[in-house]
C-alpha positions as CSV (number, residue, x, y, z in Angstrom):
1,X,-60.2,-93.6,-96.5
2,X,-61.2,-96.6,-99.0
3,X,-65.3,-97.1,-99.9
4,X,-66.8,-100.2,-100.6
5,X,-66.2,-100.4,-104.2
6,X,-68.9,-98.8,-107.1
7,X,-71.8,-101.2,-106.2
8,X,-71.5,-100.2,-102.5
9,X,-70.5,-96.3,-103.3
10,X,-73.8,-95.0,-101.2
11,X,-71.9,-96.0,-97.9
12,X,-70.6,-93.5,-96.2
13,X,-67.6,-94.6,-94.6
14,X,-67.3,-91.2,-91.9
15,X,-70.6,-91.6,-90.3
16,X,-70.2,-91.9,-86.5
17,X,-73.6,-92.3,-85.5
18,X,-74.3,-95.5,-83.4
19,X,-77.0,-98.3,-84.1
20,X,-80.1,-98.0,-82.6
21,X,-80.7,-99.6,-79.4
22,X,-83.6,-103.3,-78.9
23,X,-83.8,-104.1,-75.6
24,X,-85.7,-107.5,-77.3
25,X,-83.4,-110.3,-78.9
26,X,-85.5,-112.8,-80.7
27,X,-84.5,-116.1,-79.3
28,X,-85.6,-118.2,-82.7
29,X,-84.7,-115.8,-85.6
30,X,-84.6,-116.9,-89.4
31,X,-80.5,-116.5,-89.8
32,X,-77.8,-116.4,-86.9
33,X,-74.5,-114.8,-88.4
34,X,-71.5,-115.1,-86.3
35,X,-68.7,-113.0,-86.4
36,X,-65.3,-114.2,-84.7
37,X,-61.3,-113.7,-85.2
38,X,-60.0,-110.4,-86.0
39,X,-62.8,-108.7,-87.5
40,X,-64.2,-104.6,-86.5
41,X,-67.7,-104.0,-86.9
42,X,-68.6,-100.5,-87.3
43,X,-71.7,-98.4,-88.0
44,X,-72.3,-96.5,-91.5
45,X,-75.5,-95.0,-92.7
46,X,-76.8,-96.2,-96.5
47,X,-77.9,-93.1,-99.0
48,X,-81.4,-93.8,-97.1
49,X,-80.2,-93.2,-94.0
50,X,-80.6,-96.9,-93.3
51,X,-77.9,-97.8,-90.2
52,X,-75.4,-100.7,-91.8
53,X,-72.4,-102.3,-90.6
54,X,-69.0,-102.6,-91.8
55,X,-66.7,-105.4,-90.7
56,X,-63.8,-104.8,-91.1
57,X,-61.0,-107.4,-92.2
58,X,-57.6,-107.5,-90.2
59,X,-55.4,-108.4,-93.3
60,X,-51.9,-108.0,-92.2
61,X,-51.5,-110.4,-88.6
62,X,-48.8,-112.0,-87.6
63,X,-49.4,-115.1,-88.1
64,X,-51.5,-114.8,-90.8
65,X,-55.5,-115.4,-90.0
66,X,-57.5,-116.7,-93.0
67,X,-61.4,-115.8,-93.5
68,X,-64.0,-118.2,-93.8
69,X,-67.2,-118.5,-94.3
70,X,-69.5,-121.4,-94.2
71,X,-73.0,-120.6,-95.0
72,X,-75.8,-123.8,-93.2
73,X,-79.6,-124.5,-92.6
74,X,-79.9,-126.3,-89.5
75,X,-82.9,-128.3,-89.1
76,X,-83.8,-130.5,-86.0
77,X,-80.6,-130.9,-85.1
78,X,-78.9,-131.1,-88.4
79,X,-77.3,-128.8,-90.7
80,X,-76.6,-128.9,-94.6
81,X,-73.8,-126.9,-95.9
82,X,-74.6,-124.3,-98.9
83,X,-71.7,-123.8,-101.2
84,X,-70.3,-121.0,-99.6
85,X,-68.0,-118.5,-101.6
86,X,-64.5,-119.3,-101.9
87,X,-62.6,-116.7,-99.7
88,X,-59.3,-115.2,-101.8
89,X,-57.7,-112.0,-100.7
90,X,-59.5,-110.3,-103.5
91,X,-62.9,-111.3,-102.4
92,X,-64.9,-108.3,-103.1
93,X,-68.3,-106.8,-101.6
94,X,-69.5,-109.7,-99.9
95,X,-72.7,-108.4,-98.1
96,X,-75.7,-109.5,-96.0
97,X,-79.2,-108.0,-96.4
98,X,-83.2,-108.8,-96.5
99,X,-84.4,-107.5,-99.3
100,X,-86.7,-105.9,-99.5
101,X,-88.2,-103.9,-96.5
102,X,-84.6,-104.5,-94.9
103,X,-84.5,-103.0,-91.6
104,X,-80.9,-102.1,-91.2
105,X,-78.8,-103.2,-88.1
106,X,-79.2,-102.6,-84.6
107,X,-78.2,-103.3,-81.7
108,X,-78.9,-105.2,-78.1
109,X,-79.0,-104.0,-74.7
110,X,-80.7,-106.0,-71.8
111,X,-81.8,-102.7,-70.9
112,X,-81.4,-99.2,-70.4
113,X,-78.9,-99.3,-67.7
114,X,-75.1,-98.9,-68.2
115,X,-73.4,-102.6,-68.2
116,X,-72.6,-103.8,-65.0
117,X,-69.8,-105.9,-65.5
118,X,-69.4,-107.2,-62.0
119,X,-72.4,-109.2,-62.0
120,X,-72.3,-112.6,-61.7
121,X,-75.3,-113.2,-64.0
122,X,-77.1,-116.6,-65.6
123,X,-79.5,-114.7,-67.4
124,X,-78.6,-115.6,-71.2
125,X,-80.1,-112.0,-71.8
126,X,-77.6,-110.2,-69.9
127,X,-74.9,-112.5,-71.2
128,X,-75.9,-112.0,-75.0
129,X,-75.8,-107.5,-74.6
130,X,-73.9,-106.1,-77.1
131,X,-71.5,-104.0,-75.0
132,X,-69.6,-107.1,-74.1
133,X,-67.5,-106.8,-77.1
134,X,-63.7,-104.2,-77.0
135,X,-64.9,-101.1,-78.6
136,X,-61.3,-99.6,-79.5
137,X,-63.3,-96.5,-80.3
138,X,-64.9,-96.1,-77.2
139,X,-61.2,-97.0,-75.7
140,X,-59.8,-93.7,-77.5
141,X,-62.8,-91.3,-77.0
142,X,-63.4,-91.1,-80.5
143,X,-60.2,-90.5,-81.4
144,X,-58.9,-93.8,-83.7
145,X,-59.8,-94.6,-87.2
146,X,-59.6,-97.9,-88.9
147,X,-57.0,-98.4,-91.5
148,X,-59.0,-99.3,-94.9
149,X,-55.8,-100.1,-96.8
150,X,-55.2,-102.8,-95.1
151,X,-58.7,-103.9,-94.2
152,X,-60.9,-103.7,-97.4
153,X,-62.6,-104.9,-98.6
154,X,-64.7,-105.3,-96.1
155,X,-68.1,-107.3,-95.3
156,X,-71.1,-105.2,-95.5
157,X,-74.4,-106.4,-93.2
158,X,-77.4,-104.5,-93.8
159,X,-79.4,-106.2,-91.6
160,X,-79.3,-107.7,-87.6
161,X,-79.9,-107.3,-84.5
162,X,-76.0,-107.5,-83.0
163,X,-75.3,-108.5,-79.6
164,X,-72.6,-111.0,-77.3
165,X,-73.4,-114.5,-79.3
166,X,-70.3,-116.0,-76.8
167,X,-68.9,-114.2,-74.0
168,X,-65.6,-115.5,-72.2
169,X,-66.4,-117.4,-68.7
170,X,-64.9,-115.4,-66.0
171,X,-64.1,-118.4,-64.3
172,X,-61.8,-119.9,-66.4
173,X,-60.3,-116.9,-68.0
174,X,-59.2,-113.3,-65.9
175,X,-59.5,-110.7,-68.5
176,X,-57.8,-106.9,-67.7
177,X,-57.6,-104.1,-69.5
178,X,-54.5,-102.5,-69.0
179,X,-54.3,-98.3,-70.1
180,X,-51.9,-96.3,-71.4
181,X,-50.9,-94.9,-68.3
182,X,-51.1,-98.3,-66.7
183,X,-54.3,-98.6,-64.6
184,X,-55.4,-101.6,-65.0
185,X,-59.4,-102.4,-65.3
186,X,-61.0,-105.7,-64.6
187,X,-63.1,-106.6,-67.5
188,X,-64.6,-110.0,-66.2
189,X,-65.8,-111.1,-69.6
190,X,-65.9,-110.0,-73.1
191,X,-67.5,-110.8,-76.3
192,X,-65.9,-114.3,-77.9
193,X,-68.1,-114.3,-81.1
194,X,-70.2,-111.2,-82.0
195,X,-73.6,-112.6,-83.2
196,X,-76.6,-111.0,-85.2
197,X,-79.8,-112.5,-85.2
198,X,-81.8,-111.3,-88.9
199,X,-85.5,-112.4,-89.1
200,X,-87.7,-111.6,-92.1
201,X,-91.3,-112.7,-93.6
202,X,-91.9,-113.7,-97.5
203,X,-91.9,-112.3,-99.5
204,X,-88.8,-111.1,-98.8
205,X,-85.1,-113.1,-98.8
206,X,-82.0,-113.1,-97.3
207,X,-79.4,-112.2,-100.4
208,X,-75.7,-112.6,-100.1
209,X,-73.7,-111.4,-102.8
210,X,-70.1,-111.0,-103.3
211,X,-67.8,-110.4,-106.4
212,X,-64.6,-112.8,-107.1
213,X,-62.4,-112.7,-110.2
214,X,-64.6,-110.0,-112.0
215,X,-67.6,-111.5,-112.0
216,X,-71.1,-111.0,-109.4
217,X,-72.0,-114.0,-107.4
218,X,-75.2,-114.2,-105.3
219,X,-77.0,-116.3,-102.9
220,X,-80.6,-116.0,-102.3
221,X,-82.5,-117.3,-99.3
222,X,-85.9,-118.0,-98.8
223,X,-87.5,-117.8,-95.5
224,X,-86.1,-121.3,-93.5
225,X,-88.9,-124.0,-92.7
226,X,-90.7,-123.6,-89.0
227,X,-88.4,-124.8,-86.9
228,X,-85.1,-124.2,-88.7
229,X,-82.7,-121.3,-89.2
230,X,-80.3,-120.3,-91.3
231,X,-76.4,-119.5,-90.2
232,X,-73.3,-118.1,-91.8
233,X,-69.7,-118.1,-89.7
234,X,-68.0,-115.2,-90.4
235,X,-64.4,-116.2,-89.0
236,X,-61.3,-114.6,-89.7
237,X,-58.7,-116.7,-87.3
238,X,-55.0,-117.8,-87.5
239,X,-53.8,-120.8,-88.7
240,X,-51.8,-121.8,-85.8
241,X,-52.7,-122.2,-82.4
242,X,-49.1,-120.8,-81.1
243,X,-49.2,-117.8,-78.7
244,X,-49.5,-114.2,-79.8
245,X,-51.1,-111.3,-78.7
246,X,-54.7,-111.2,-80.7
247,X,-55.3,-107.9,-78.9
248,X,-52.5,-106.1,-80.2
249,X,-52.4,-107.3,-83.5
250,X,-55.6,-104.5,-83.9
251,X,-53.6,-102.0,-83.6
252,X,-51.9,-102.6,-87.2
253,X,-55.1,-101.7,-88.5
254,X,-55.8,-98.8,-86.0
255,X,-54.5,-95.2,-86.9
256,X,-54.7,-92.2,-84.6
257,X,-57.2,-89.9,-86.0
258,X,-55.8,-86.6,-85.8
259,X,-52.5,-87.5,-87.3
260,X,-53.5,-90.1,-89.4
261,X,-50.5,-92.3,-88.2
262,X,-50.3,-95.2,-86.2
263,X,-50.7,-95.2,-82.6
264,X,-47.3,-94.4,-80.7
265,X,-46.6,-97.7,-78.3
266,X,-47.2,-95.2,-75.3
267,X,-50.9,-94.6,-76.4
268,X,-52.1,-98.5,-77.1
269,X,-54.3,-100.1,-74.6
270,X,-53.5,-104.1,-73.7
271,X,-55.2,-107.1,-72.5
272,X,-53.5,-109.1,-69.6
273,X,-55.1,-112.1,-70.1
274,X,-55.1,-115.5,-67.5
275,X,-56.4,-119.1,-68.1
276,X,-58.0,-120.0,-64.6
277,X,-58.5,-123.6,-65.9
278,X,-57.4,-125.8,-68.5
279,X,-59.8,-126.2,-70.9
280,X,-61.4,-129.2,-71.8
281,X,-59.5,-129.8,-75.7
282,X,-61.9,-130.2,-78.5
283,X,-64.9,-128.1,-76.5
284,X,-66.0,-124.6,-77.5
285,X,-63.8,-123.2,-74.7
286,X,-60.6,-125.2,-76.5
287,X,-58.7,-121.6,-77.1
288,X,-55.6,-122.0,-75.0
289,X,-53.2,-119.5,-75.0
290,X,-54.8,-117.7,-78.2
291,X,-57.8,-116.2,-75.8
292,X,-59.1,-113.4,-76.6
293,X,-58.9,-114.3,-80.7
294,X,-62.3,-112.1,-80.6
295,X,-63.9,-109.5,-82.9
296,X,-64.1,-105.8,-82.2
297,X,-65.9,-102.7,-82.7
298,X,-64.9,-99.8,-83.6
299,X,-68.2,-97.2,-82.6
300,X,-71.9,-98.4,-83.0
């Protein structure tokens, strides 16, 4: 299995621990980060034993999905662009953290509870818990590992608070999880677009720093003006909106643990997934036949 490359070599790619659990999600934070497409975000520890986050980078769909990231500070109402870093397929390293006195990434639960995902709920708290989101680890008791030949380099974020930024609306869209030995599972809703909310106090920053073409490139951030916020889209989505199966692409990237080989057909999990509704075009529900084009984890 791959590292992050020598400026990242203190992650340790095998640690299975999960985040920590905040049952708090601050509602105005400094930076919003959004993660959607086919990304998988899980958990590694730092040589301080600081919890971090991979995402991982599906590089090998069909069709093809092309990472972006745009990088804003929205101000009453507005937003101006920073020059984000262009996104080749050699894009190196390109990482998230408050530095210093970073406190590493965690993660939200409305509470203590195990998810109930039969409630019909317009609490924005229960709507934003992180267990939302397809944990394909979870799915295989522990039992899959994520491919890093295809998927490095990743994104590393340090820092966060992740939880459900956009969940899909159960009444337009019937969601089922379908097992191997073909029980099927009513899911109701899933995570859309992972979020993680990152707040910090001057004098420290947000950095982002990435390597292209040999050389380091960095982006520092100071602490946004009262009333405005920083966010950077992670996305990683196709360049068509034809049908395919978003769910099963993952499983490109997936690898059965003990054997190191890719899943067998008769071991893969599926999503059966029916539009209730048309939606409306051009409105954040506009995603048609390619629902669920959503991130995963993989632990945490």
């Amino acid at each position: 299995m791959l590292e992050q490359e020598s400026d990242n070599e203190s992650v340790n790619p095998l640690a299975e621990d999960p985040f920590d659990v905040v049952n708090e999600l601050n509602p105005s934070p400094d930076a919003r980060v959004f993660f959607r497409g086919l990304l998988l975000l899980e958990p590694l520890t730092d040589n301080t034993g600081k919890r971090i986050c991979l995402v991982s980078v599906h590089r090998s769909a069909d069709p093809h999905h092309n990472l972006k990231i745009d990088i804003r500070l929205v101000q009453a109402g507005m937003s101006w662009q920073y020059p984000a870093p262009t996104v080749p397929f050699d894009l190196h390293n390109f990482t998230i953290e408050v530095s210093p006195n970073g406190q590493g990434v965690k993660k939200y639960h409305v509470d203590n509870n195990p998810l109930d995902r039969t409630a019909a709920s317009s609490n924005r708290d229960f709507d934003n818990d992180y267990r939302w989101r397809i944990d394909f680890a979870e799915l295989h008791n522990g039992s899959s590992m994520v491919d890093k030949q295809i998927t490095f380099p990743g994104i590393l974020l340090k820092d966060g608070v992740l939880h459900t930024a956009v969940k899909t609306d159960e009444s337009k869209v019937s969601i089922e999880l379908i097992s191997p030995n073909n029980p099927v599972t009513d899911l109701h809703s899933i995570a859309d677009i992972i979020g993680a909310n990152i707040s910090f106090d001057s004098p420290s920053t947000l950095n982002l720093s990435w390597r292209y073409g040999g050389e380091e490139q960095n982006l520092s951030l100071e602490k946004p003006p009262s009333g405005s916020h920083y966010e950077i889209y992670v996305y990683n989505d196709p360049g068509t909106t034809d049908s395919h199966n978003e769910f099963q692409e993952y499983y490109k990237v997936l690898l059965d643990a003990g054997t190191g080989a890719h899943f067998l057909a008769s071991q893969e999990f599926n999503l059966d997934v029916t539009l209730k509704s048309q939606p409306t075009p051009g409105s954040s529900g506009d995603k048609g036949d390619r629902v669920p084009c959503m991130p995963g984890g993989h632990g945490g």
